[in-house]
C-alpha positions as CSV (number, residue, x, y, z in Angstrom):
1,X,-75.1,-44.3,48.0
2,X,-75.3,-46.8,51.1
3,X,-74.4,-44.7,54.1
4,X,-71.8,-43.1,56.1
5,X,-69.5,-46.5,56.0
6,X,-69.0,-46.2,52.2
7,X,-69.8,-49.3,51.9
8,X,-70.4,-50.4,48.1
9,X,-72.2,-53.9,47.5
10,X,-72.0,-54.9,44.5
11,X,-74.0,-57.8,42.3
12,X,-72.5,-60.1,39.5
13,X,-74.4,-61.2,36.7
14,X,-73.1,-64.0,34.1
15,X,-70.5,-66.8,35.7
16,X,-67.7,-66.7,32.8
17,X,-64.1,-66.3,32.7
18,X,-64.8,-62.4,32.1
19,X,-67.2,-62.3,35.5
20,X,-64.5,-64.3,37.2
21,X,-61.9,-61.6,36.2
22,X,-64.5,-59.0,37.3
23,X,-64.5,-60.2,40.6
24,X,-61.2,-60.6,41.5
25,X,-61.1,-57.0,40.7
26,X,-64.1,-55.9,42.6
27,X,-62.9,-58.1,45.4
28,X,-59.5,-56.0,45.9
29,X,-60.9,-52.7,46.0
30,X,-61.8,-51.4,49.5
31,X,-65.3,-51.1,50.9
32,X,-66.7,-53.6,48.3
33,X,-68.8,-56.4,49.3
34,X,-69.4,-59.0,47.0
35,X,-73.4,-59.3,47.7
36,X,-74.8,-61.9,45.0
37,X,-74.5,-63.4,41.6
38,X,-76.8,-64.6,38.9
39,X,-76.0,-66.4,35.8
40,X,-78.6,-69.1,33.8
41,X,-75.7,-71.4,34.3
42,X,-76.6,-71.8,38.0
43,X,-73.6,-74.6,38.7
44,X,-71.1,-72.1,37.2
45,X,-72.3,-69.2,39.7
46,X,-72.4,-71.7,42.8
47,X,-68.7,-72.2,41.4
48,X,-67.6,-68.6,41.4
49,X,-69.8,-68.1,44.9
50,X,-68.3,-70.8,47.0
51,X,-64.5,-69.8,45.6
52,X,-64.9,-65.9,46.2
53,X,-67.0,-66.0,49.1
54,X,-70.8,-64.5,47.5
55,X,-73.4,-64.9,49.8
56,X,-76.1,-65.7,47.7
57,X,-76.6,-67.6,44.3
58,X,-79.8,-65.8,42.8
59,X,-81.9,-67.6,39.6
60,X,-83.1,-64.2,38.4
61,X,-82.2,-60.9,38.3
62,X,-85.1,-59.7,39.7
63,X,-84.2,-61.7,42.8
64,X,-80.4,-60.7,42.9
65,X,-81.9,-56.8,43.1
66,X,-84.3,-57.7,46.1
67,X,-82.2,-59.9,47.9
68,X,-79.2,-58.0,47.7
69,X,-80.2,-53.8,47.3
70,X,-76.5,-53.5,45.3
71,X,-75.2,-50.6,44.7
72,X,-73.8,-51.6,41.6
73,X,-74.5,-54.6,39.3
74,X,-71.6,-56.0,36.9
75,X,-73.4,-57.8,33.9
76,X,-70.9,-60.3,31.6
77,X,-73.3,-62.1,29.6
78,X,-73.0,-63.0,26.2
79,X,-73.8,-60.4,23.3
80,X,-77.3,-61.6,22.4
81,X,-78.2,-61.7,26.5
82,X,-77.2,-58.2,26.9
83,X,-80.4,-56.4,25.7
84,X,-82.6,-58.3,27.6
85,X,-81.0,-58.9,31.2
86,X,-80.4,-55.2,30.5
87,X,-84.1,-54.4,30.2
88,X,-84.3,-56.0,33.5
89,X,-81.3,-54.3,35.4
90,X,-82.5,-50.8,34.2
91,X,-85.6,-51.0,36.2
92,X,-83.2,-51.1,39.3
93,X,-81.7,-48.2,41.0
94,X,-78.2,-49.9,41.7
95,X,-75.8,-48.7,38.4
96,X,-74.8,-51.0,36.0
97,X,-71.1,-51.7,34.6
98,X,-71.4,-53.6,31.1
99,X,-69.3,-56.0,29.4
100,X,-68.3,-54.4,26.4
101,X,-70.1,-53.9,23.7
102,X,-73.4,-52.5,25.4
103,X,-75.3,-53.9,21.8
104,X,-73.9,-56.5,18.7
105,X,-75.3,-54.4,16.6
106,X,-75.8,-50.4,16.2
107,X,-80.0,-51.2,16.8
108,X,-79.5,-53.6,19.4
109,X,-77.5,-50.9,21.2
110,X,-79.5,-48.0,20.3
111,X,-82.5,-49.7,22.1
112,X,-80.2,-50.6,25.1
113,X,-79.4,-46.8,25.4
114,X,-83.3,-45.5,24.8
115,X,-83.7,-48.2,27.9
116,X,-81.3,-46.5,29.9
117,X,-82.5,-43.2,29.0
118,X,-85.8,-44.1,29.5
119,X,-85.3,-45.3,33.5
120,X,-82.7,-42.4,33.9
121,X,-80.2,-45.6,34.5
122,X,-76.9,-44.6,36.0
123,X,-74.6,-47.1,33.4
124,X,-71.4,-48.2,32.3
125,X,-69.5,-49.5,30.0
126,X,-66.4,-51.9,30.4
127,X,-63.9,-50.1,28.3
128,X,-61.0,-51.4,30.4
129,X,-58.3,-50.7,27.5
130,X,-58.9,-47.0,28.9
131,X,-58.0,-48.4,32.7
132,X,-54.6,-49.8,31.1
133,X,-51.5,-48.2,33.2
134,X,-50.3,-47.6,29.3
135,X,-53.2,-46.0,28.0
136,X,-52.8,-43.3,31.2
137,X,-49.4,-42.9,30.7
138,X,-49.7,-41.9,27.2
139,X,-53.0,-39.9,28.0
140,X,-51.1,-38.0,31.2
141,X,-48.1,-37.0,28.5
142,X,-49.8,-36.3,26.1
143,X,-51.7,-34.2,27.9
144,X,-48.8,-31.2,28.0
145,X,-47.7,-32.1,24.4
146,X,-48.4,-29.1,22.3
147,X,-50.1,-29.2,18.7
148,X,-51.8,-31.6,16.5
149,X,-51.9,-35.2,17.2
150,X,-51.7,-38.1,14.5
151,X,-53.4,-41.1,15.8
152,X,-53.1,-44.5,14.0
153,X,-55.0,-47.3,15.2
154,X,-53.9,-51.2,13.3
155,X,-56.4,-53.6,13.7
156,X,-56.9,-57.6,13.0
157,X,-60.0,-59.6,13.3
158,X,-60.4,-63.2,12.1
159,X,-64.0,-64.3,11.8
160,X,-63.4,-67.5,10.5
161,X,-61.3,-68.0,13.8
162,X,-64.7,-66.7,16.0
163,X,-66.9,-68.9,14.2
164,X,-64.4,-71.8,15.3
165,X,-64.9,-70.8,18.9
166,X,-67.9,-70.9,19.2
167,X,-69.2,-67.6,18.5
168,X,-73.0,-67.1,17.2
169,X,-72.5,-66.1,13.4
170,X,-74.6,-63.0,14.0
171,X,-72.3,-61.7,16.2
172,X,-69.9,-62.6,13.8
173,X,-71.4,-61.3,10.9
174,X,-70.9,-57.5,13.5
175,X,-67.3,-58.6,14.6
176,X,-66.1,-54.9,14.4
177,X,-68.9,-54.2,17.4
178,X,-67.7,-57.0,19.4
179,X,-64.1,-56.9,18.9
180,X,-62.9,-54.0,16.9
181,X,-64.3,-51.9,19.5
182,X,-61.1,-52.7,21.9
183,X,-59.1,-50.5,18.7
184,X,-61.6,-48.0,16.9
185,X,-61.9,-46.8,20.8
186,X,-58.4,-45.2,21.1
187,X,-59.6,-42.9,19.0
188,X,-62.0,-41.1,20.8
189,X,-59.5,-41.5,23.9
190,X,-56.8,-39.3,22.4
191,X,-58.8,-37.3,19.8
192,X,-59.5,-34.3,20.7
193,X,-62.7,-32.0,20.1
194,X,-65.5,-33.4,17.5
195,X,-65.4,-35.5,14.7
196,X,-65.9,-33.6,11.8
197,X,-65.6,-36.5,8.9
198,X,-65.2,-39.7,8.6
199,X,-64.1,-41.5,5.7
200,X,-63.9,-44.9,4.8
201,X,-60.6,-45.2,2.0
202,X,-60.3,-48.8,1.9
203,X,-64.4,-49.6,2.4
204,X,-65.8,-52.6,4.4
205,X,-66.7,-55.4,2.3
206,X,-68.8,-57.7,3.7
207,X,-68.8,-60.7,1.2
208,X,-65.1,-60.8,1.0
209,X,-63.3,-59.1,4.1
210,X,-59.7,-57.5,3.8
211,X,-58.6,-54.5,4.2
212,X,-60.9,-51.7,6.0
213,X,-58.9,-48.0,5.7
214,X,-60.4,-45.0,7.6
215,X,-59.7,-41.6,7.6
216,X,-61.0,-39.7,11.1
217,X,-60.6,-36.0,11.0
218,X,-61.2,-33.9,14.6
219,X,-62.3,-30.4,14.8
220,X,-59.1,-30.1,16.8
221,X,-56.8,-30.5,13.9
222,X,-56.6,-33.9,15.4
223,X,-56.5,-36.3,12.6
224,X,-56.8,-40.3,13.0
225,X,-56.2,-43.7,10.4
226,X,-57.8,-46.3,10.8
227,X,-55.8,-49.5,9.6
228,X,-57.8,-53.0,9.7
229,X,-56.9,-56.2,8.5
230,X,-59.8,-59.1,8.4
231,X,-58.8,-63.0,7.9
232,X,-55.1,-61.9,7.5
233,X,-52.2,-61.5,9.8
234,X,-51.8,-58.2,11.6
235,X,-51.0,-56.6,14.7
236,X,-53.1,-55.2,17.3
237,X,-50.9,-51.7,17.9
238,X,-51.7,-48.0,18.5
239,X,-49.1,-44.9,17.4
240,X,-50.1,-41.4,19.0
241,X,-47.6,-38.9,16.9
242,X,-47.2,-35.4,17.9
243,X,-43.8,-32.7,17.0
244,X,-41.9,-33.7,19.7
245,X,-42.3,-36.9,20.9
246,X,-44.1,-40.3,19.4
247,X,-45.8,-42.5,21.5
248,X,-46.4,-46.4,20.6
249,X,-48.9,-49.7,22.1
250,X,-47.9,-53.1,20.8
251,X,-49.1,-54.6,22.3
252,X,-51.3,-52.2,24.0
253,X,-50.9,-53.0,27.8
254,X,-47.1,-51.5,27.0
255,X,-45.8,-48.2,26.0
256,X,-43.1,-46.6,24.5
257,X,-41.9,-43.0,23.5
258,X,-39.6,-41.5,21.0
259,X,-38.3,-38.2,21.3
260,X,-37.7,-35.5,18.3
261,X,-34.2,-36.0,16.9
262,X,-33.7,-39.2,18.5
263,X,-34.1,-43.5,17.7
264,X,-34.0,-44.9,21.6
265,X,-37.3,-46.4,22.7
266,X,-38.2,-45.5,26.7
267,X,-41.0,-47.4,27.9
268,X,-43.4,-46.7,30.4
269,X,-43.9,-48.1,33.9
270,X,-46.0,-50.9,34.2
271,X,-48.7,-50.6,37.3
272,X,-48.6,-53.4,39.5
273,X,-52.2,-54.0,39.1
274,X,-52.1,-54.6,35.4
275,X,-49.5,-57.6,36.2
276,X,-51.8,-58.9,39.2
277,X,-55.0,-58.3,37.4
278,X,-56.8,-59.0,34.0
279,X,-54.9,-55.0,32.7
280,X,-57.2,-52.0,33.4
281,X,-59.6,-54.7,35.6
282,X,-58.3,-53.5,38.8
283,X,-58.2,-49.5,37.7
284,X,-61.9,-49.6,36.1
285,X,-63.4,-51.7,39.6
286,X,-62.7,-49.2,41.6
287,X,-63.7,-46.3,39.2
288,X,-66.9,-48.2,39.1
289,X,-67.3,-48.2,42.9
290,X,-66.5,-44.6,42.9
291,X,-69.3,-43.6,40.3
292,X,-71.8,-46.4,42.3
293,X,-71.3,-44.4,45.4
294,X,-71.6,-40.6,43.5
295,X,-68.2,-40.2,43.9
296,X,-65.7,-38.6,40.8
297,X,-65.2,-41.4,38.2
298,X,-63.0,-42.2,35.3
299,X,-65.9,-44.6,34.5
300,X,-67.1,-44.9,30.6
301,X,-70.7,-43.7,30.4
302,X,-73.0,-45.7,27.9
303,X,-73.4,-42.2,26.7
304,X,-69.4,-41.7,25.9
305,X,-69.7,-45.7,24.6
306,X,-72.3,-45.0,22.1
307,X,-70.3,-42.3,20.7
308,X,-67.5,-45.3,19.8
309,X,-70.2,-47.7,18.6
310,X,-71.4,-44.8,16.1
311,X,-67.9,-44.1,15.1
312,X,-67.6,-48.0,14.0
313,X,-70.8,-48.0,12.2
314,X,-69.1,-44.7,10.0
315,X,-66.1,-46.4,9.5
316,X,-67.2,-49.8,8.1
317,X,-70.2,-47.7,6.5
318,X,-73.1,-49.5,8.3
319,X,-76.8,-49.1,8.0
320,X,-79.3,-48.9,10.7
């Protein structure tokens, strides 16, 4: 915490379009201070400095900790940067918000986890579909909705499309970490209680992607499908049914219900800050300031992230 101001100062590493989204965020929400920023692309951070007012441009992390005494760090980097910078940030006592996913692979985030278990790290993961003004108004109905719910999650990746852009074919080659995880994590948002089983209908297949089926049963009667579709055309949607009233995402910063007995769609109010912002950016920044400061959070704890990353790995049957 950083005194009886409330003040919360707050670090950036990595100088992408994801940090620059990040800060316009951080830079709304009252209190913050945007200290420093680091990336190994210095010009790119000297960029995002001069345009957002940062103080200082910093060529380690080491030196954005000592120079700045943050509160809270925001680390974008790349997938294959995360473990290590994260190695680093963990021996700081300022918290950490992650890009998502906190690991490219189940390993690589296991050992970032033991890391942050090991320093008693207070992190955080960037789940920001959570922060969406949709994904709250479902949650807040759904919430007095009585009885089992039926989640169905539709997925589509295209790894020949992520190779095009770029992406490093390991990453690739663990697409449902990277990407799938924006899906596969609705359902431990609206499932309720513990997974009891998960099984995989339709099973991953790794030489020839298609279709990935999973079955996700809850302890709460809860009872989830997981629908994916790889190099093929498909929407990204969500569908939360209950008895009385249906609830739809597609896309997923929108939402609509469907009562019992009727056809009409009503959709949900939109929150300003998901038009103004990257959606859920706004909403998660100031979460994130909240937890920094020991204040009640909404924010995604590597713990509650993990718990997502293992459910992928059971779904597309992944070893260790």
């Amino acid at each position: 915490m950083n005194g009886k101001n409330d003040l919360c100062k707050v670090a950036i590493i990595g100088a992408g379009y994801t940090a620059r989204e990040h800060i316009r965020a951080f830079a709304d929400v009252p209190g913050v201070k945007l200290a420093g920023i680091h990336s190994r692309t210095r010009g790119k951070a000297e960029t995002l400095a001069k345009e957002y007012s940062i103080p200082l441009v910093c060529d380690s992390v080491d030196e954005l900790y000592e120079k700045t005494k943050a509160d809270l760090v925001v680390v974008t980097v790349v997938e294959m940067s995360m473990r290590p910078v994260c190695e680093v940030c963990f021996q700081y006592p300022w918290a950490s918000l992650l890009e998502k996913p906190a690991g490219y692979t189940i390993p690589d985030a296991e050992a970032i986890f033991a890391v942050a278990q090991k320093n008693k790290s207070n992190v955080f993961v960037a789940l920001n579909r959570r922060f969406f003004s949709s994904t709250r108004s479902v949650l807040t109905d759904c919430a007095k909705l009585d009885g089992p719910r039926f989640i169905k999650v539709q997925d589509q990746q295209d790894q020949v499309l992520a190779l095009s852009t770029g992406q490093p074919k390991a990453v690739v080659d663990n697409w449902m970490f990277a990407n799938s995880i924006h899906l596969i994590d609705y359902f431990c948002m609206f499932g309720r209680g513990k997974i009891e089983l998960v099984e995989p209908v339709v099973p991953w297949n790794p030489v020839r992607p298609g279709i990935v089926i999973g079955k996700i049963l809850f302890d709460s009667g809860d009872v989830g499908i997981y629908e994916g579709v790889w190099d093929g055309p498909a929407p990204w949607a969500v569908a939360i049914s209950t008895h009385s009233r249906r609830w739809e995402m597609r896309p997923l910063e929108q939402a609509v219900y469907q009562k019992r007995g009727e056809r009409a769609l009503i959709s949900a109010e939109l929150h300003q800050w998901d038009k103004l912002f990257k959606p859920g950016f706004r909403l998660q920044a100031g979460n994130a300031v909240a937890a920094a400061l020991g204040r009640p959070s909404d924010s995604v704890s590597i713990d509650e992230a993990m718990q997502t990353m293992r459910l992928i790995q059971k779904i597309f049957s992944i070893e260790n």
